[in-house]
C-alpha positions in Angstrom: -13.7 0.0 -11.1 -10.9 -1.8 -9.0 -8.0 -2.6 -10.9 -5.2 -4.2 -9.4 -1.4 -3.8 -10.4 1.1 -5.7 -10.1 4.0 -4.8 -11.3 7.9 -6.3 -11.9 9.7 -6.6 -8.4 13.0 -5.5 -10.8 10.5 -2.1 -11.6 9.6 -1.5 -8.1 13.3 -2.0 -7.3 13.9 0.8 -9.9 11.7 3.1 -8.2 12.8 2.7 -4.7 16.4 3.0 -5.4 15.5 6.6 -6.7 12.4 7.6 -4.2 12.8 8.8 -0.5 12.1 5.8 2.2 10.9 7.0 5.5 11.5 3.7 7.9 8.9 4.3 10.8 9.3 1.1 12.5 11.3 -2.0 13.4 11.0 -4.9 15.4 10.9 -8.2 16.2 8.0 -10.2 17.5 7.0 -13.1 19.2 3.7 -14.9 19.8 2.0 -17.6 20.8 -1.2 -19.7 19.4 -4.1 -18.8 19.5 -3.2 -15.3 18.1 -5.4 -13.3 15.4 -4.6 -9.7 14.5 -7.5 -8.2 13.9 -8.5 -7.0 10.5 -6.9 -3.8 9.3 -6.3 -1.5 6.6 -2.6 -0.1 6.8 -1.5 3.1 4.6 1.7 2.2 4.6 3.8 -1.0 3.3 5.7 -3.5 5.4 8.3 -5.5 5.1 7.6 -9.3 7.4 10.2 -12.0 7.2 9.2 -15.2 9.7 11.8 -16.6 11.6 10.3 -19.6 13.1 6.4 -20.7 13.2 3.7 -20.3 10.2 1.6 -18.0 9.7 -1.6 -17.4 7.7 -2.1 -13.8 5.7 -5.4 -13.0 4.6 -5.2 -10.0 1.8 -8.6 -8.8 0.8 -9.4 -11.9 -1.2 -5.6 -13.3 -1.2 -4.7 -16.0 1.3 -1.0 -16.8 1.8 0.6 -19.4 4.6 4.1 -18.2 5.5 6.9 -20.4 6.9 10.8 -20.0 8.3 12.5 -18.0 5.5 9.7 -16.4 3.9 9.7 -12.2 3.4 6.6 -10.9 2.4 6.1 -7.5 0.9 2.7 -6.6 1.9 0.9 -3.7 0.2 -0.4 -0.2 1.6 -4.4 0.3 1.5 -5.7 -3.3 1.2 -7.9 -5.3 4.0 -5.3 -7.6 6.1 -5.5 -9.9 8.7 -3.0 -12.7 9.8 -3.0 -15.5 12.5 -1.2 -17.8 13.4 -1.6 -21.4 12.2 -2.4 -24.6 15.0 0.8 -26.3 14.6 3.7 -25.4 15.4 1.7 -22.8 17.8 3.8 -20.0 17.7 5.7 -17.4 15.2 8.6 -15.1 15.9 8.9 -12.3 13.0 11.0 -9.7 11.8 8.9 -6.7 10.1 9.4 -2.8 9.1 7.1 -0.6 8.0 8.3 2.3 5.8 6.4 5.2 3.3 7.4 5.7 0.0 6.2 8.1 -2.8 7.0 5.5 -5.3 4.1 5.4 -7.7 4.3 1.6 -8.2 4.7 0.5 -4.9 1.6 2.8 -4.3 -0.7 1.1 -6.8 0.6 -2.4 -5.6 -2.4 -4.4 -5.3 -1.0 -7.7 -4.2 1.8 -9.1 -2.0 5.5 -9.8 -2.8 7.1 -12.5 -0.9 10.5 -14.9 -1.5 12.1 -17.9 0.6 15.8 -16.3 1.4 18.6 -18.4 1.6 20.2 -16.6 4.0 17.3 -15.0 6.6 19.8 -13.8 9.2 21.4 -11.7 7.0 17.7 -9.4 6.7 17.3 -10.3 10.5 20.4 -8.1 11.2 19.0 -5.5 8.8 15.7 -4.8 10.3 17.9 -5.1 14.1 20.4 -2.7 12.8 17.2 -0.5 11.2 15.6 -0.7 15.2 18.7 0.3 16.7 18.9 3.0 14.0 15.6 4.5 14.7 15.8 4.3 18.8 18.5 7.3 18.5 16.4 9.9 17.1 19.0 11.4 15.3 18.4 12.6 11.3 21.8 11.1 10.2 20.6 7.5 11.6 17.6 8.0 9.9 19.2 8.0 6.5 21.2 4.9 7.0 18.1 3.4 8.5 17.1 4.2 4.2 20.3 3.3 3.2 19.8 -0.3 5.3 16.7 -0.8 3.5 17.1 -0.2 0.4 19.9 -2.5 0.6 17.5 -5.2 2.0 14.6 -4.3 -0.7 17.3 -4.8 -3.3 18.4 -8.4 -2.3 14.6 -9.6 -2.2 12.9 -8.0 -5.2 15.7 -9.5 -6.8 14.7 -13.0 -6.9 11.0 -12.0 -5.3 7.3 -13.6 -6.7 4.0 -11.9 -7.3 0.9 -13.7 -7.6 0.0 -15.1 -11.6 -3.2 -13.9 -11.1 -2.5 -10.2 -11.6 -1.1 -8.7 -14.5 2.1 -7.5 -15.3 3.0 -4.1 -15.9 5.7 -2.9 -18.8 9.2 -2.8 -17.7 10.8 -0.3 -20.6 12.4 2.8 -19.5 10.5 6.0 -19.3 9.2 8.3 -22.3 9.6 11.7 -21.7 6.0 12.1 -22.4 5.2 8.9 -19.3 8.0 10.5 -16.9 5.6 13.8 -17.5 2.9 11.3 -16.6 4.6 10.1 -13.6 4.8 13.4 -12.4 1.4 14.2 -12.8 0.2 10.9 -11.0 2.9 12.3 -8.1 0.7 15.7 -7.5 -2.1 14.0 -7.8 -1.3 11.8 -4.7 -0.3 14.7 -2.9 -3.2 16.7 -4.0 -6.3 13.9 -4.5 -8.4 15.6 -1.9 -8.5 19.1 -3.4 -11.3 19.8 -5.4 -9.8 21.0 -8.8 -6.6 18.9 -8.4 -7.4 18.0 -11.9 -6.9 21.0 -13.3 -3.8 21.8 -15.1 -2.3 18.2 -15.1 -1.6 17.9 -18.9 0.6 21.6 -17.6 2.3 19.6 -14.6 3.6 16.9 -17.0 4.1 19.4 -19.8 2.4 17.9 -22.1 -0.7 19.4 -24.1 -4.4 18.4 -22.8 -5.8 15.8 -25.4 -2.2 14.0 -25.8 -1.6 13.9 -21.6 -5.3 12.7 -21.5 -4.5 9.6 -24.2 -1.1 8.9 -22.9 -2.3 8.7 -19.1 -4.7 6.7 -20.1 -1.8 4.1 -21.7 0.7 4.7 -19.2 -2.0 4.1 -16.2 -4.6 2.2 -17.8 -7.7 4.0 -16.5 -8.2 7.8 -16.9 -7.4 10.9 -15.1 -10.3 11.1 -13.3 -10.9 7.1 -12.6 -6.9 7.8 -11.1 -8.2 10.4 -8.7 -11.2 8.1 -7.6 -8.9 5.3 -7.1 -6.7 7.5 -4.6 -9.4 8.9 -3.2 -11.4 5.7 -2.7 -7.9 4.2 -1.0 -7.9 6.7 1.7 -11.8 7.1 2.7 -11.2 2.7 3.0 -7.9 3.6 5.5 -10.4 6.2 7.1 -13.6 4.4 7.5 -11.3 1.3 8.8 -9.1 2.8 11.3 -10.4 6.1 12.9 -13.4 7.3 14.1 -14.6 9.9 11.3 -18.1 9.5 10.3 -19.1 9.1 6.7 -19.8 12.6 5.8 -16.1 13.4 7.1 -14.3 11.2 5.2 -16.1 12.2 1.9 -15.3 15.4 3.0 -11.7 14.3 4.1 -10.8 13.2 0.6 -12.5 16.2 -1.7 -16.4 15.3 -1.6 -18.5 17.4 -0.3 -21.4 15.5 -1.2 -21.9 12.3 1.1 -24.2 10.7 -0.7 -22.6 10.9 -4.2 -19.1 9.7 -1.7 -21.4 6.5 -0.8 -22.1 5.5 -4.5 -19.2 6.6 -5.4 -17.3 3.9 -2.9 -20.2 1.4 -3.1 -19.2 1.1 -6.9 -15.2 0.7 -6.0 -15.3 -1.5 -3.1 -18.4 -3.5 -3.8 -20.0 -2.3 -0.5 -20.5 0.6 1.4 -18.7 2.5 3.3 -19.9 1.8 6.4 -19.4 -1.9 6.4 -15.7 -0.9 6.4 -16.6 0.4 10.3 -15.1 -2.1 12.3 -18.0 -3.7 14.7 -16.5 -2.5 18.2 -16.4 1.1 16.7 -19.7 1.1 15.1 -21.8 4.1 16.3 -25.4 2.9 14.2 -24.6 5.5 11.7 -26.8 5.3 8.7 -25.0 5.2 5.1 -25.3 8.0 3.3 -28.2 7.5 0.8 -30.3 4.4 2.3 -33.9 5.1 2.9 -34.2 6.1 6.3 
């Protein structure tokens, strides 16, 4: 059921220069070999360029080595890990991490990266975003966006996505898909409530059979295979990174049945949920629906 996008750096640049950006962090870091961060499921997008070292990325089953120069654009809601590599035994970094309610940077499935010409000039950015963000004050916050947006615009310029995934249509908006995009938009904000699909094909304006055919083209799956696919994104982020049990994360994002949840998630993610449970957090719940 999982279907990866990956959309035009150019289209995700479109959508960024016109959506909200909330930076929530920026920094600089340095370590030392051996270092491993542990596995991870993040819900929101970063932003790493490496200054000096090499580093190995692991992304669900995508494996990337990163050296001096390269940004990387690494997706919300995927499995991550990264450490780095023997020689030359250390890595100093430059990251963000920002939200978005940009529908394609949402569904991005696999990482962006590019080798800049000029790293300094993004290290200044992300310093300029930190110093930014340290004041507290609403106006900073803004040119924090402003900063970047200027910084996405110089890499997805020139920026590379993986030939493995498949590219998404760059054309400008119907009126009929931007009625779609809207609909996709509540449903993000809405995935966990139980009728959320009611009254979509109203959202976008559009009437029933015709939204259901042209969200189907637009997105590629349907409606309802959308909402699982939102819904199956967050229980991953919850399973991975708090404590909830299972029944509370089906519950959490709009199931109230745990055992249809655990099919449900078994079918999306090839596993179930509770092998998501990282070990040192493991309480010996059972999944829902084994034989117990």
């Amino acid at each position: 059921m999982r279907s990866p996008v990956r959309a035009d750096p150019l289209e995700i640049l479109d959508q960024l220069l016109i959506t909200r950006l909330i930076v929530t962090v920026s920094e600089m870091k340095f370590r030392r070999f051996p270092f491993e961060l542990e596995e991870s499921i993040p819900s929101e997008p970063r932003l790493v360029l490496i200054r000096r070292g090499r580093v190995e990325f692991r992304l669900d089953d995508f494996t990337l080595t990163a050296g001096p120069g390269l940004m990387i654009l690494l997706p919300a809601w995927i499995r991550r890990s990264w450490k780095i590599t023997r020689k030359p035994g250390f890595v100093s970094l430059a990251w963000c991490r920002f939200s978005s309610s940009g529908a394609h940077l949402h569904d991005l499935a696999t990482p962006i990266y590019r080798k800049l010409d000029n790293p300094k000039l993004e290290i200044e950015a992300m310093e300029r975003m930190g110093r930014r963000l340290k004041s507290g004050h609403s106006a900073d916050a803004q040119v924090a966006e402003g900063e970047l947006k200027a910084l996405l615009g110089r890499f997805l310029r020139d920026a590379t996505v993986p030939d493995h995934a498949p590219r998404l249509n760059t054309r400008p908006l119907s009126c009929g898909e931007q009625g779609v995009q809207l609909a996709v938009q509540h449903m993000r904000t809405h995935f966990s409530e139980g009728n959320v699909l009611r009254g979509l094909a109203k959202t976008a304006c559009l009437h029933p059979k015709y939204f259901r055919s042209l969200f189907r083209r637009t997105t590629g799956v349907t409606p309802g295979n959308y909402l699982i696919r939102l819904r199956m994104r967050a229980a991953r982020y919850y399973q991975h990174e708090t404590a909830m049990r299972v029944k509370e994360v089906a519950a959490a994002v709009g199931y109230r049945d745990a055992f249809y949840f655990s099919r449900l998630y078994r079918r999306f993610w090839g596993h179930a949920p509770t092998l998501d449970r990282p070990i040192h957090q493991s309480d010996g719940e059972p999944e829902a629906g084994a034989n117990h």
